[in-house]
N, C-alpha and C positions, 0 to 999 in steps of 0.2 A: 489603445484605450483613450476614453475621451472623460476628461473630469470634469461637469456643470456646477459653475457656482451660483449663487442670486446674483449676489454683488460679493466685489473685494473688498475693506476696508478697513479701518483703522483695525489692527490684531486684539478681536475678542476671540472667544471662544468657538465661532464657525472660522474663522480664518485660522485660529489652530490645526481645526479638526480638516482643514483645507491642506494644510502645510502637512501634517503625518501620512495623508492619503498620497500625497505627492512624494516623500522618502520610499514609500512605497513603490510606485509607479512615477520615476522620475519623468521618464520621456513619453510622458502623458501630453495631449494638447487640452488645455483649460478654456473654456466656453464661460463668460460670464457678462449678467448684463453692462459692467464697468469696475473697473479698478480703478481705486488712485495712485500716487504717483510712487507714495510710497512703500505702498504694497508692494507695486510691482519690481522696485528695485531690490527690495526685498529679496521676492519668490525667484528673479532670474539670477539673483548673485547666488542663493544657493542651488537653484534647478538653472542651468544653465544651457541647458536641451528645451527647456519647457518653450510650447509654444499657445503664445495666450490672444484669442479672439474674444470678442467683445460684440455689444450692441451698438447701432446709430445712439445710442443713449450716454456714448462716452463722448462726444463730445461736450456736454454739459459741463462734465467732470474739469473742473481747472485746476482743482487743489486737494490737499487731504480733510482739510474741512469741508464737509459737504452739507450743504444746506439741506434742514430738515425737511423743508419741503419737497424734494428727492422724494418721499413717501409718495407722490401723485402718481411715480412711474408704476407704483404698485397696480395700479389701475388697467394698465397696459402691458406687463410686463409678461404675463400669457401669451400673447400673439405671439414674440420672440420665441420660446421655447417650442410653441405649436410648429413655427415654420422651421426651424435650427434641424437639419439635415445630419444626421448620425449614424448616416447606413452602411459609410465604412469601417466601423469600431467592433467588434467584437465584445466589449463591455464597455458600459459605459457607467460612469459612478457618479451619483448627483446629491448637492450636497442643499438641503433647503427649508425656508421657514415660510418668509413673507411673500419673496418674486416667483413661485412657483417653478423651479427647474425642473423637479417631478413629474411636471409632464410633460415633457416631450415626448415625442414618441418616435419610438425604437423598431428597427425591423423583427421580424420572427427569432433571426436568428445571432439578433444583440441582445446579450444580457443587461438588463438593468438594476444595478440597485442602486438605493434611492436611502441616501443618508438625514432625517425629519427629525429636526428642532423644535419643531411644534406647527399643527396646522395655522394656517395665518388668524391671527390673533385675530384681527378688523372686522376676520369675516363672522366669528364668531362669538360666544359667549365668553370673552376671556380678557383682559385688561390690557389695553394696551395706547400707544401715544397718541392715534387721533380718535380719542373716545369720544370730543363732540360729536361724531357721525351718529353714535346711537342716542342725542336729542334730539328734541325737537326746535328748529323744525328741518334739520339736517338729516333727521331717520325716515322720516316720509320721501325727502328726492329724495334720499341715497338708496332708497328702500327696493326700486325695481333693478337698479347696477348691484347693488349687494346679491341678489338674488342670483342675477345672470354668471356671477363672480364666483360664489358658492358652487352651481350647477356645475362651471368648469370645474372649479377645486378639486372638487368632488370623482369628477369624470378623469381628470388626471392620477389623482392615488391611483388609481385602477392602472395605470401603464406599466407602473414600476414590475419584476419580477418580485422583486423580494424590498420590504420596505424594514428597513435598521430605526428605531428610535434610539434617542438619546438617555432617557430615564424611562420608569415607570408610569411616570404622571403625564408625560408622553404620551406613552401607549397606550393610557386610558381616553385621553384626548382625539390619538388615533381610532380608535375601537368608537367610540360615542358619535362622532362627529362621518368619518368614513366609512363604518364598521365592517373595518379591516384586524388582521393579525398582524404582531410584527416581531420583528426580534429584537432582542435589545443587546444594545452596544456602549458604553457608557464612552464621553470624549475625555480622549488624552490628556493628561498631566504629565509634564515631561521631570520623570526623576530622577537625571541622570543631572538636570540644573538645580532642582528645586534642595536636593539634597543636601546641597552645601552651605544651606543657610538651617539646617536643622542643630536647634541647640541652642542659638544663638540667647547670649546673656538677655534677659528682657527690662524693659525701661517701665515708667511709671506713664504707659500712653494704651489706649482701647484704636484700635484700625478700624478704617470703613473705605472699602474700595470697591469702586464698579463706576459705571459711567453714570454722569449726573443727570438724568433725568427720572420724571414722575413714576413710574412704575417701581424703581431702587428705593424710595421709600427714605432717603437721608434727611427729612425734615425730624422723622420719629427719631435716626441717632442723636443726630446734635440737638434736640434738644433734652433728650433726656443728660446726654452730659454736661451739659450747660445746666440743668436742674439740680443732679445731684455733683456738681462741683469733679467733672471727672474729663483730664484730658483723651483729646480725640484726635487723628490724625484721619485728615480725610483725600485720598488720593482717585484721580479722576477728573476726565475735562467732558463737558455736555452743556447740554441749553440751560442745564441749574445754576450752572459754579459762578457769572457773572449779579444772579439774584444773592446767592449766599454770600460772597466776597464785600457785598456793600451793607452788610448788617455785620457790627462791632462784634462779635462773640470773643466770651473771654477765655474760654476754655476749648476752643475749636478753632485748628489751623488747617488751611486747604495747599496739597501741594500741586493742584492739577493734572493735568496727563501724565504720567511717568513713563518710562519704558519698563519692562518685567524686572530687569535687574534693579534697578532702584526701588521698583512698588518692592519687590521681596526682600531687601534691605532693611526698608521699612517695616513691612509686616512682620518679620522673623524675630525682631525686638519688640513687641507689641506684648499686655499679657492675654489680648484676644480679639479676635475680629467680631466685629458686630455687624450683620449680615440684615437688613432690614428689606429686603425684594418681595412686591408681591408676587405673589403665584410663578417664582420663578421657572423657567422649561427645565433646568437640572441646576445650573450655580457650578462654575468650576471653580471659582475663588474660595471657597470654604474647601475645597479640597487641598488646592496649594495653600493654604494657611494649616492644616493639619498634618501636609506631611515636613509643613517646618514644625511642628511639635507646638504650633497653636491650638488653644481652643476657641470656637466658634460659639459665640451667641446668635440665635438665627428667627426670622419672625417665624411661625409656624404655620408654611406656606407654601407651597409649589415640593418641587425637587429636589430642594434642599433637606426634606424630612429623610428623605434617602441617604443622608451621608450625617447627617449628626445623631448619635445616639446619645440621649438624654443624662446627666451625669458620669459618663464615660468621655467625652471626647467635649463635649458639649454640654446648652441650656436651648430650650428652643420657648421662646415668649409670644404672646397673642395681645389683642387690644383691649381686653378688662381690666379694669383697676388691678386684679390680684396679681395677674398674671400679663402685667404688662411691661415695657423693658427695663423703666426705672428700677422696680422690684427685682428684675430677673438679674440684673446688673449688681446689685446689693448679695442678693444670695448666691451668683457667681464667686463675688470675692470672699466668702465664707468659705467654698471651697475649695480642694486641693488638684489639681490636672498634672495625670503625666505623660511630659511631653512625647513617651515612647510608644504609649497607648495610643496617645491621637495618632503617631506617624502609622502606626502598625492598622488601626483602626479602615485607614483608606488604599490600603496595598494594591486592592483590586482595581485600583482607578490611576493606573499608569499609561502611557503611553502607547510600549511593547505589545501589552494586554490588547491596545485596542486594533494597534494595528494587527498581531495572529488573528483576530475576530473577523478582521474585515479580510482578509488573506484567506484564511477557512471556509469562507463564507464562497467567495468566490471559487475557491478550491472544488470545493462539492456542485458547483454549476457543470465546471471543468469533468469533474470525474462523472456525472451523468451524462454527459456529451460525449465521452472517449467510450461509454461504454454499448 
């Protein structure tokens, strides 16, 4: 079996959903354009069979901090997956948002699926880090390469056998944009960690965690807590936290990168997370904040609508005066959350669950072969 990734990097949410696929299929060989350093020490202290190839694109790679303009490789990063030779594998699982691994192409008689975060943001109608391309006068060049980019995009969905989204708002994204079917698989939350911070006595602080750049949306937390006098604890390192760190705030502390166990330290004593992503592709962190027995404040946007129900587990806020977060934050603390309803609320979004899904999946390729 052969696992395609975009890129390795610092462990968000594809590099989870990277890591459960690989318990699965330890002595898998992994295909990606680059890892950093820390990944990969990572991935080989517990897959210890794993064998991990890479693009001419890893030499770049010096550090775990990778510069944001890394995003150019996106450009290029088609050719690799077009030429990346996979005609020994019998399946092959690919796992992809922005570098397109989704296309490579597979013999007749290799299975492909094809694990989609979201079509690439850049190419489309959808927000994301170098939205000056669609100005002017950067949408006019960019406007015949976007095109040619698209056409591939496009021509690549088409290879996978069976294409797995991550949420709903996903597969609508897939369906509009490809207009393809897909199945849906939600990514892993591991509950066998998460669990042990459920309960936990809560402190007089509001959480906000994700990486710090423009689309996360943390200008809208901290200053609503900063307005109505409400501590925040904001964990997470990106191209924001050096802008935020040099303005005084009096009711907002930043702890930077954490590892999982410290962020869930943190969040687990919280009395809620405040979730501000636009159009996020699904949001696993409102799910690990829920099955510690938090509740979620969330903008009213992306994939996250999928996991917060409204006065049960949660408050989901928008950008009108009435219904915007200061407000939503005020009538939060009017009411009551239990913390067993929120854990019970997200059951279906465990780890286990997702790995049967993708074993099932695969299973039924299996059993229409044998038969």
């Amino acid at each position: 079996m052969a696992i395609l990734s975009d890129v390795v990097m610092k462990f968000g949410g594809a590099e989870k959903v990277l890591e459960a696929i690989l318990e699965i299929y330890p002595n898998s060989v992994l295909y990606t354009l680059f890892i950093v350093p820390s990944a990969r020490k990572k991935l080989m202290k517990k897959f210890p069979k794993l064998k991990v190839k890479t693009s001419l694109w890893q030499v770049l790679i010096r550090g775990d901090n990778v510069s944001k303009y890394i995003s150019v490789i996106k450009l290029f990063s088609w050719i690799y997956w077009e030429r990346l030779d996979v005609s020994g594998y019998e399946v092959v699982i690919s796992s992809s948002h922005s570098f397109m691994s989704k296309n490579t192409k597979t013999p007749k008689n290799t299975f492909h699926l094809s694990y989609i975060y979201t079509p690439p943001r850049y190419l489309y109608d959808e927000f994301n880090e170098i939205g000056f391309i669609k100005m002017m006068p950067w949408s006019v060049l960019f406007y015949p390469v976007k095109k040619m980019l698209r056409f591939i995009d496009k021509l690549g969905a088409k290879r996978p056998d069976v294409i797995v989204a991550d949420s709903k708002n996903v597969q609508l994204r897939i369906k509009k944009y490809y207009n393809l079917d897909s199945e849906l698989v939600y990514p892993p939350v591991d509950d066998l960690e998460i669990k042990k911070y459920f309960g936990r006595t809560k402190s007089n602080y509001y959480v906000w965690a994700s990486r710090l750049v423009r689309q996360k949306g943390i200008d809208l937390a901290v200053e609503a807590c900063e307005q109505l006098g409400r501590k925040l604890v904001v964990i997470g390192g990106g191209d924001e936290l050096a802008r935020l760190r040099q303005n005084k705030y009096k009711w907002v502390t930043f702890e930077g990168a954490c590892d999982d166990l410290k962020k869930w330290q943190i969040m687990s004593r919280a009395k809620a997370l405040i979730y501000t992503s636009e159009n996020e592709d699904f949001g696993i962190v409102p799910v690990e904040s829920l099955k510690m027995g938090v509740p979620v404040i969330a903008r009213n946007s992306g994939g996250v609508k999928e996991v917060v129900r409204v006065g049960e587990n949660g408050l989901l806020f928008g950008l009108d005066e009435n219904d915007n977060l200061e407000n939503t934050i005020i009538r939060f603390e009017k009411m009551k959350f239990d913390s067993l309803k929120c854990q019970l609320s997200v059951k279906s979004f465990g780890k286990g669950i997702f790995q049967e899904k993708i074993k099932k999946i695969i299973q039924k390729r299996n059993d229409r072969k044998n038969q």
